[in-house]
C-alpha positions as a Markdown table, in Angstrom:
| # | Residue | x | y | z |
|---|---|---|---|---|
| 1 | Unk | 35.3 | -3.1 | -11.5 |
| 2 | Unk | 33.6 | 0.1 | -10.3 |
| 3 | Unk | 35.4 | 0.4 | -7.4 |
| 4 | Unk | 38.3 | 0.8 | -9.5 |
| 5 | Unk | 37.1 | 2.9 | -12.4 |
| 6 | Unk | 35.7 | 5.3 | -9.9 |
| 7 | Unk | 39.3 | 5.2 | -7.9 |
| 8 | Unk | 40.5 | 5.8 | -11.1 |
| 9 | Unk | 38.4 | 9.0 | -11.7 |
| 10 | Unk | 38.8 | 9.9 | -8.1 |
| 11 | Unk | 42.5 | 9.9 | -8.2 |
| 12 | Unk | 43.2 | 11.6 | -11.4 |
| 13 | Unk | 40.8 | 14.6 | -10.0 |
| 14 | Unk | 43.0 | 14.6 | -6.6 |
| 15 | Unk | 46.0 | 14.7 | -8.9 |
| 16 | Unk | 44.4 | 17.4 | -10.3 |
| 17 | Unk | 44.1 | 19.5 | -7.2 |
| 18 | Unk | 48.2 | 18.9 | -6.4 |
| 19 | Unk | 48.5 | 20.7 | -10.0 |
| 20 | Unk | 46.3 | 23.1 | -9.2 |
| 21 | Unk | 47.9 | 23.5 | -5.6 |
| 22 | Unk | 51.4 | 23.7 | -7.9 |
| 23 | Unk | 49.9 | 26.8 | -10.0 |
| 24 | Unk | 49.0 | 28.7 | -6.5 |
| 25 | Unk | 52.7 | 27.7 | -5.2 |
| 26 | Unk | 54.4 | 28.9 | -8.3 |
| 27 | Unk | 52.1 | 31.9 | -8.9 |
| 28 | Unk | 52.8 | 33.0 | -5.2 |
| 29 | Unk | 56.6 | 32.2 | -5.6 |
| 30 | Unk | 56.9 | 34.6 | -8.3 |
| 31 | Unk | 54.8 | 37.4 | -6.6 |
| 32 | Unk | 57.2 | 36.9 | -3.4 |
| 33 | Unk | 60.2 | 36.9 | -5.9 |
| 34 | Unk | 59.4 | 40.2 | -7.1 |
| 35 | Unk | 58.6 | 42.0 | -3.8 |
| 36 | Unk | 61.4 | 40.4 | -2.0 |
| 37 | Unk | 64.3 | 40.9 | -5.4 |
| 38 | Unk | 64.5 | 37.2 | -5.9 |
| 39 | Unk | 64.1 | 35.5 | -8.9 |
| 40 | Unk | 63.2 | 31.8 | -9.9 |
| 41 | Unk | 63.5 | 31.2 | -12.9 |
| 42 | Unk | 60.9 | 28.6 | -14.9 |
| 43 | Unk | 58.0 | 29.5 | -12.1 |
| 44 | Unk | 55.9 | 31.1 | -15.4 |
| 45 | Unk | 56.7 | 27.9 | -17.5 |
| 46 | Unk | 55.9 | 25.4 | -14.7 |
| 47 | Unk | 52.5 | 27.1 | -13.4 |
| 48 | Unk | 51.4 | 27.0 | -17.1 |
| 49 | Unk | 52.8 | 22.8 | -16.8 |
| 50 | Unk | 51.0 | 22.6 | -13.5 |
| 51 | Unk | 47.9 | 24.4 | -15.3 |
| 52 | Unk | 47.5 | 22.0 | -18.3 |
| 53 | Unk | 48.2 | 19.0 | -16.3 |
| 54 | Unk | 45.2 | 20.4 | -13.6 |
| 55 | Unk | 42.8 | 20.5 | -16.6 |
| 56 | Unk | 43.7 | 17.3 | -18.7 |
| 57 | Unk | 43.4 | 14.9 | -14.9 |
| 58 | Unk | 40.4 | 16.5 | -14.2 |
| 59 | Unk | 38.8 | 16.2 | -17.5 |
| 60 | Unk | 37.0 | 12.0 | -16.4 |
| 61 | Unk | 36.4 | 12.9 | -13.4 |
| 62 | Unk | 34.0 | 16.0 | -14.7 |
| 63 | Unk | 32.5 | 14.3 | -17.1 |
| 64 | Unk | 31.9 | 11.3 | -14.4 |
| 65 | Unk | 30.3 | 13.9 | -11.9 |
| 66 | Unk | 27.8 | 15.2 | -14.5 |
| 67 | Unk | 29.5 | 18.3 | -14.8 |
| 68 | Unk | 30.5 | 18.5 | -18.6 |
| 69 | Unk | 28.5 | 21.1 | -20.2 |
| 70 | Unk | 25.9 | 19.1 | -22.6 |
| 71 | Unk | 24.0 | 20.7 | -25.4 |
| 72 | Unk | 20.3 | 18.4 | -24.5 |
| 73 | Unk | 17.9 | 20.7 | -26.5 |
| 74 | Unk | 17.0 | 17.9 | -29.5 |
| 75 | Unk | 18.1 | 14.9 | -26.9 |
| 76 | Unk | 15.9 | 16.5 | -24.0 |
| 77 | Unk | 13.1 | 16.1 | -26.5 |
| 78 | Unk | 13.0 | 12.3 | -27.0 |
| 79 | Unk | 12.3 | 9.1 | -25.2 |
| 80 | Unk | 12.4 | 5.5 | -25.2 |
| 81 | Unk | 14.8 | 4.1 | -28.4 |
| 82 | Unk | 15.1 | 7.1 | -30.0 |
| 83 | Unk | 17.0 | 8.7 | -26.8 |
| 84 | Unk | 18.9 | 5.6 | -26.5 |
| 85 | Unk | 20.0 | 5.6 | -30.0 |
| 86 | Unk | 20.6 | 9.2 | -30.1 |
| 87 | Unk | 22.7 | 8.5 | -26.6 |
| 88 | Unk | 25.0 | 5.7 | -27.5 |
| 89 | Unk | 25.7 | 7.8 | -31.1 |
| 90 | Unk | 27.2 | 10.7 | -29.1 |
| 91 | Unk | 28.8 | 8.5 | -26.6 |
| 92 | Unk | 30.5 | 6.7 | -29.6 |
| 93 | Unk | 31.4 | 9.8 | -31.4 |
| 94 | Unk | 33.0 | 10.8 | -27.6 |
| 95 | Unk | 34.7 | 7.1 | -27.4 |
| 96 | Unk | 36.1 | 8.0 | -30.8 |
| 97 | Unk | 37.3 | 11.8 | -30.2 |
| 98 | Unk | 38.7 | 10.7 | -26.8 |
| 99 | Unk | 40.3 | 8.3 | -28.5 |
| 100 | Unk | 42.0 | 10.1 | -31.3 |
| 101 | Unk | 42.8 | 12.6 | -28.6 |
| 102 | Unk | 44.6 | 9.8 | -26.8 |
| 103 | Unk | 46.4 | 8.3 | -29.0 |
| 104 | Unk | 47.8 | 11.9 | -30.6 |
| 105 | Unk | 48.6 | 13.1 | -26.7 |
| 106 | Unk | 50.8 | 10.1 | -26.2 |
| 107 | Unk | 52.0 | 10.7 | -29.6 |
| 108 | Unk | 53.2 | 13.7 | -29.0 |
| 109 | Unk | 54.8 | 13.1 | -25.8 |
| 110 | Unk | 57.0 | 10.2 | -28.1 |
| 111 | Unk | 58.2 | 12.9 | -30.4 |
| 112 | Unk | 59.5 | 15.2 | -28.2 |
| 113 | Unk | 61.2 | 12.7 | -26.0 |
| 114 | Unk | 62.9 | 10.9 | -29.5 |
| 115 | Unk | 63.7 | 14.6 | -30.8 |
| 116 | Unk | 64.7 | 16.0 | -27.2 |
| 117 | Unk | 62.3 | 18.9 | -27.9 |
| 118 | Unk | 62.6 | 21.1 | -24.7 |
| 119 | Unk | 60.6 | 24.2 | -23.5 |
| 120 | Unk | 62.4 | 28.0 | -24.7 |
| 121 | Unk | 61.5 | 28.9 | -21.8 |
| 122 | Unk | 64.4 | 29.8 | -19.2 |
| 123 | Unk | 63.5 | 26.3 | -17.6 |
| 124 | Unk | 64.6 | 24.3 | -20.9 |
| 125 | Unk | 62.5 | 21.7 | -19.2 |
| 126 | Unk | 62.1 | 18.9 | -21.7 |
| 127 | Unk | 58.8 | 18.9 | -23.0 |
| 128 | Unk | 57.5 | 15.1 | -22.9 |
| 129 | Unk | 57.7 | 15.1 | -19.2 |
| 130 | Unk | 54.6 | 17.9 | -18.7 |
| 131 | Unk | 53.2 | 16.5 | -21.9 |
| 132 | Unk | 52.9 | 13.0 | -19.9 |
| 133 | Unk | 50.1 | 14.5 | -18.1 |
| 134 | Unk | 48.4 | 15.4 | -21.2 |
| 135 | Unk | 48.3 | 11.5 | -22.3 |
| 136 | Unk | 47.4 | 10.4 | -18.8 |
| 137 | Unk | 44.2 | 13.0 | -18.5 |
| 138 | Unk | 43.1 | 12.3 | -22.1 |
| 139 | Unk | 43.6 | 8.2 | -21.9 |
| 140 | Unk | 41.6 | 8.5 | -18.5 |
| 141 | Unk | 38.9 | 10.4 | -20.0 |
| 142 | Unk | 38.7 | 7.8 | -22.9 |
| 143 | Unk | 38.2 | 5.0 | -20.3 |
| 144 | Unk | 35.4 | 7.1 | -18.8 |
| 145 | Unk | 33.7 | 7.6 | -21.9 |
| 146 | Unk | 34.3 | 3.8 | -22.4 |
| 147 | Unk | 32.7 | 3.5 | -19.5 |
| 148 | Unk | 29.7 | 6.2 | -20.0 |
| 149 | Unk | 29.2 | 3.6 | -23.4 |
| 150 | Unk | 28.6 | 0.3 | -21.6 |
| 151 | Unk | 26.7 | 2.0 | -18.8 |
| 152 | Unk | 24.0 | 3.3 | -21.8 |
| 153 | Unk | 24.2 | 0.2 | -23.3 |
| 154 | Unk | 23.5 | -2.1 | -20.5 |
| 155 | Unk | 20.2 | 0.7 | -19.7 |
| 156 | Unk | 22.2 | 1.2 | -16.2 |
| 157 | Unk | 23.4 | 4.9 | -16.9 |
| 158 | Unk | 21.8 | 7.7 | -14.6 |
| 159 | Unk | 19.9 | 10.2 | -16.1 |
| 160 | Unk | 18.6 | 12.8 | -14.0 |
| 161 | Unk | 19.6 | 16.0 | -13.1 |
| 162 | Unk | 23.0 | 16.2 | -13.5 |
| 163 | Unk | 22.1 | 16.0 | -17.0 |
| 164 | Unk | 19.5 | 19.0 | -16.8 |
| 165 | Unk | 21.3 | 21.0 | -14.5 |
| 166 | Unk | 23.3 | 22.7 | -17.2 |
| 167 | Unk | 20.8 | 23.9 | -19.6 |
């Protein structure tokens, strides 16, 4: 089961980079547009898709890496239970946020695809297919979180200096 939650992580992050690879491609199209007197149209609307789908996928895979930026100044301070307690709070509070954010990403996705919502950009891309990426990212970062939750409860999540090195 770790193999796979960690390919999981790993994958959405590498899907991450192709968006972010997409935002370079589409940035760069648009420069060479205007110095060459070509124009593409939608490269502004899909290097902002690109952009938001970069951030959403790479959102588990941050947080699995130790990299989210934590606030530790009252949980730095205890030990034993009290840490524990204070840990698997948070993590539940995250498990819920994640959760909501899920559930409301996905939503949103359904609504534009029932009401054929599209972008007023030039590109008149419909909008469900970059919000996809949105519900993808967020319900991958819920499983992390999941994940982050039984690790503290079985007493088998790291903490070290990944969790210091931000504060």
């Amino acid at each position: 089961m770790r193999k796979s939650l960690d390919a999981l992580y790993l994958g959405a992050a590498w899907l991450a980079a192709l968006f972010m690879i997409g935002v370079l491609i589409m940035v760069l199209l648009s420069i060479f547009g205007r110095l060459l007197q070509f124009y593409v149209p939608g490269t502004d609307a899909y290097a902002g898709y690109a952009m938001a789908g970069a951030g959403f996928l790479a959102l588990a895979h941050t947080l699995k890496s130790g990299e989210h930026i934590r606030v530790t100044l009252i949980i730095g301070k205890l030990t034993g239970g009290a840490r524990r307690g204070l840990e698997l709070w948070s993590l539940s509070v995250a498990v819920l946020l994640a959760g909501l954010l899920a559930v409301y990403a996905w939503r949103l996705a359904w609504q534009s695809h029932t009401y054929h919502d599209i972008s007023t950009a030039a590109d008149a891309t419909p909008l469900w297919i970059p919000q996809i990426l949105m519900g993808v990212g967020t319900t991958v970062l819920l499983i992390a979180f999941i994940d982050e939750w039984v690790l503290e409860y079985l007493r088998k999540r790291a903490h070290g200096p990944a969790e210091t090195r931000h504060e």
